[in-house]
Short mmCIF file of the C-alpha atoms (twelve columns), coordinates in Angstrom:
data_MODEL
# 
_entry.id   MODEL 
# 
loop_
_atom_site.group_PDB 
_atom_site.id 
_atom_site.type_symbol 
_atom_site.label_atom_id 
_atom_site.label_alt_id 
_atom_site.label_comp_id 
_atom_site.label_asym_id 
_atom_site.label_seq_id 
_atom_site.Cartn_x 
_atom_site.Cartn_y 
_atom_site.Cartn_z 
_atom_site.pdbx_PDB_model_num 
ATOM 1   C CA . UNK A 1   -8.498  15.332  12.586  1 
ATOM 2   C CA . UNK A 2   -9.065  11.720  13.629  1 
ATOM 3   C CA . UNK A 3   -12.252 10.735  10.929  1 
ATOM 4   C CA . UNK A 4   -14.725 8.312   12.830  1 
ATOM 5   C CA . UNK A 5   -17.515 8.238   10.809  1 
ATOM 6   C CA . UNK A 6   -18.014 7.142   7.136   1 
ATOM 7   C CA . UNK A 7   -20.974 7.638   4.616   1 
ATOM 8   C CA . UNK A 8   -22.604 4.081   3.501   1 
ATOM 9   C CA . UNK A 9   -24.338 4.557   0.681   1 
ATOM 10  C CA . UNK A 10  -26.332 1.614   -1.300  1 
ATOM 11  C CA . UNK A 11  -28.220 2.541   -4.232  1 
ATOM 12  C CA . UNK A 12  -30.354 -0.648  -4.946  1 
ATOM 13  C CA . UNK A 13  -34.078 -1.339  -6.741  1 
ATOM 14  C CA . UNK A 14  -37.079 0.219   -5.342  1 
ATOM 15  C CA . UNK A 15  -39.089 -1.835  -2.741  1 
ATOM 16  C CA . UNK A 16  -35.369 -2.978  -1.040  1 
ATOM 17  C CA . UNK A 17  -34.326 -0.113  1.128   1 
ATOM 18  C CA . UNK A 18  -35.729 -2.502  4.301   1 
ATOM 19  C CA . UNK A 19  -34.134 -5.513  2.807   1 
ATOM 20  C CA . UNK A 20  -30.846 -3.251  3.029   1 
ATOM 21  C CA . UNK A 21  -31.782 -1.330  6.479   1 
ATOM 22  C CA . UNK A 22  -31.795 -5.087  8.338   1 
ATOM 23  C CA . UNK A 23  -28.521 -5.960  7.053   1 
ATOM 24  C CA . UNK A 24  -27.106 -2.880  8.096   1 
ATOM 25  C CA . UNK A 25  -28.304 -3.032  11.635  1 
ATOM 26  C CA . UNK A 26  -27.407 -6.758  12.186  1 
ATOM 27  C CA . UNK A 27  -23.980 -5.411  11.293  1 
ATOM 28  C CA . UNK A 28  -24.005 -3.066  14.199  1 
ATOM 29  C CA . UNK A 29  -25.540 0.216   11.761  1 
ATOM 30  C CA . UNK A 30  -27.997 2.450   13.557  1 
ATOM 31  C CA . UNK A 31  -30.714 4.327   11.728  1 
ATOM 32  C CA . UNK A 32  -30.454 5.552   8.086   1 
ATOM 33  C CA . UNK A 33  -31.939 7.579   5.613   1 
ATOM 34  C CA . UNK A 34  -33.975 6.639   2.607   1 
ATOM 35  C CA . UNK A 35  -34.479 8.971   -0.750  1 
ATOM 36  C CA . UNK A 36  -35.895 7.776   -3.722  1 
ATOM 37  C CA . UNK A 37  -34.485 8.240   -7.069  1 
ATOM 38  C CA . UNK A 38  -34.340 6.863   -10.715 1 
ATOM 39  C CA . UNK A 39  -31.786 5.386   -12.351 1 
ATOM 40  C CA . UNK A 40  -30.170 6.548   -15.963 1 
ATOM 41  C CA . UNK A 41  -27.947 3.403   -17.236 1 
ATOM 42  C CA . UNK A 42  -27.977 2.620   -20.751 1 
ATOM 43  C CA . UNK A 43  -28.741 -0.332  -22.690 1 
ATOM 44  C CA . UNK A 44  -25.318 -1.612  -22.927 1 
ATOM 45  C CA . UNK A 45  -24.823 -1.192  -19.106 1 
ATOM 46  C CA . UNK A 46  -27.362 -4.042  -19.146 1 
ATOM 47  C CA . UNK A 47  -26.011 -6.180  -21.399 1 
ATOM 48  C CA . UNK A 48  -22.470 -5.480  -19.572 1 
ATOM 49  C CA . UNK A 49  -23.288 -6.626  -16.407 1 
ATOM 50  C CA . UNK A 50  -26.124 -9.081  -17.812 1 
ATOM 51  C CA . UNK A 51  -28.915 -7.638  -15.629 1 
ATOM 52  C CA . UNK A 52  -32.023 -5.709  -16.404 1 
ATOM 53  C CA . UNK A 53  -32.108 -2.401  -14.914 1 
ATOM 54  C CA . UNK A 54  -35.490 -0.814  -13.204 1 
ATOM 55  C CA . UNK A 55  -35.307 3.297   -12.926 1 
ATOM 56  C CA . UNK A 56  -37.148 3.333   -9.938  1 
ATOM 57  C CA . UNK A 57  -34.416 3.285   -7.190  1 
ATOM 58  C CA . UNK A 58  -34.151 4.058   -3.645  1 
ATOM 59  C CA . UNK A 59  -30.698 5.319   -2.284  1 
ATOM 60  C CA . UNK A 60  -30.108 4.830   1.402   1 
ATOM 61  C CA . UNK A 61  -27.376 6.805   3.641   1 
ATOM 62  C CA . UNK A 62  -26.077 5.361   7.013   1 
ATOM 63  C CA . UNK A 63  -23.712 7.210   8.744   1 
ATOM 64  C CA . UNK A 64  -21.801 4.104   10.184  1 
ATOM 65  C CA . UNK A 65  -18.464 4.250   12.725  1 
ATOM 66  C CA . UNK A 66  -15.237 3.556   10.582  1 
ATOM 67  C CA . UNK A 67  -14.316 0.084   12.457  1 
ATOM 68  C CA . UNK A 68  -17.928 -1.433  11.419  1 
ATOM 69  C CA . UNK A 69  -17.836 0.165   7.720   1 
ATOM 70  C CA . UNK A 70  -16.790 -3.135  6.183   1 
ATOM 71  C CA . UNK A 71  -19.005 -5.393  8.293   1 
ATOM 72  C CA . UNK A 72  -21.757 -2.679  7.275   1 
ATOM 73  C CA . UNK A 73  -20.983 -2.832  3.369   1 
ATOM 74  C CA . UNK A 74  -20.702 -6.320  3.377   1 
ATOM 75  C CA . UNK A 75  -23.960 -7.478  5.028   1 
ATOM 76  C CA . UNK A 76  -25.888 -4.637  2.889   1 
ATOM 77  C CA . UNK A 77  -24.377 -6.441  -0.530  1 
ATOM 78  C CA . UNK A 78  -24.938 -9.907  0.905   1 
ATOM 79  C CA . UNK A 79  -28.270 -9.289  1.288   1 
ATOM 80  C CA . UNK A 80  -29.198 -6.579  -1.720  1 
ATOM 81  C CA . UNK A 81  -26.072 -7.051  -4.166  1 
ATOM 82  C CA . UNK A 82  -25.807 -7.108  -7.576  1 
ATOM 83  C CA . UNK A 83  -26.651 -10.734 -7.872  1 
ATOM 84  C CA . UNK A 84  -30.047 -10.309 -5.355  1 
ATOM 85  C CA . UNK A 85  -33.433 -9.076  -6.922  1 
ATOM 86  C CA . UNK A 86  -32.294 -5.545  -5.123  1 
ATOM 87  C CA . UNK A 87  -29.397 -5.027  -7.357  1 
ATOM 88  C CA . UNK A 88  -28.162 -3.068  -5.083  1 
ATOM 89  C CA . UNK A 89  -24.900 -1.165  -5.435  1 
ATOM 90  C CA . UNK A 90  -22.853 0.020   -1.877  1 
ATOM 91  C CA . UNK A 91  -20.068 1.902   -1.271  1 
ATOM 92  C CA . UNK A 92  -18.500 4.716   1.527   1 
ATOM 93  C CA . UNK A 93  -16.689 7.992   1.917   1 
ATOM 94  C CA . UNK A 94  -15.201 9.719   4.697   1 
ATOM 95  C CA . UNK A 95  -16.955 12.325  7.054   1 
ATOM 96  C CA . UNK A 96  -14.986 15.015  7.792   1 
ATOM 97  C CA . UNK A 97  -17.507 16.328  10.471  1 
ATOM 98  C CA . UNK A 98  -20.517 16.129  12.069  1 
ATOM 99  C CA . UNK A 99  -22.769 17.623  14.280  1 
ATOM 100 C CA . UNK A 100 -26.115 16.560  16.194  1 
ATOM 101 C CA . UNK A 101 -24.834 13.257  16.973  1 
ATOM 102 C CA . UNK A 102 -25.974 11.434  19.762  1 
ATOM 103 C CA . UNK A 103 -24.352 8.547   21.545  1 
ATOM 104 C CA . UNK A 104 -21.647 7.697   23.510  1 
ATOM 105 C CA . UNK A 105 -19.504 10.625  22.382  1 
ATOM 106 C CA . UNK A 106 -22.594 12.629  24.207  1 
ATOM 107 C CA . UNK A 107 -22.268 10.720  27.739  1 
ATOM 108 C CA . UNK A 108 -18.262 11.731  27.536  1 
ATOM 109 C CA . UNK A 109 -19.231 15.292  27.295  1 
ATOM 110 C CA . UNK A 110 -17.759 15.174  23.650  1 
ATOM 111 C CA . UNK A 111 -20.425 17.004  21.416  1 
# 
């Protein structure tokens, strides 16, 4: 099975899922999905990576085509990396499926 789709995920300060969103579709991304969360790292993850870290966090999920995956992770840590006020951590898996989509697959007659 030919895998098309990956899972972008970028977990990054609260307040910066839009920050994140507009990278992502500049980079071709369509829609995504935003949860909020809170973060658990320690004290000497902090003074590790020299940055202080806020527990309110907002996690957001694009499901992006394969070929745009690194133009997609790179434009979300560009604009909301570790080294922005977002913080932001990003990174992708593989999709083994999906259903629901809609898009060119759709006018093909592909489901």
């Amino acid at each position: 099975m030919d895998k098309q789709y990956e899972m972008t995920v970028c977990i990054v300060n609260a307040g910066f899922s839009e920050v994140v969103m507009d990278a992502a579709r500049k980079a071709g991304a369509g829609g995504g999905t935003v949860l909020h969360g809170r973060g658990t790292a320690s004290r000497e993850a902090e003074e590790q990576f020299k940055i202080q870290i806020q527990p309110e966090k907002e996690l957001v999920l694009l499901l992006v085509k394969k070929e745009i995956r690194d133009n997609v992770l790179r434009a979300i840590y560009d604009a909301a990396g570790l080294d922005t006020s977002g913080q932001g951590i990003a990174f992708s898996l593989p999709v083994e499926q999906t259903l629901g989509l809609r898009g060119k697959e759709r006018e093909n007659g592909n489901s």
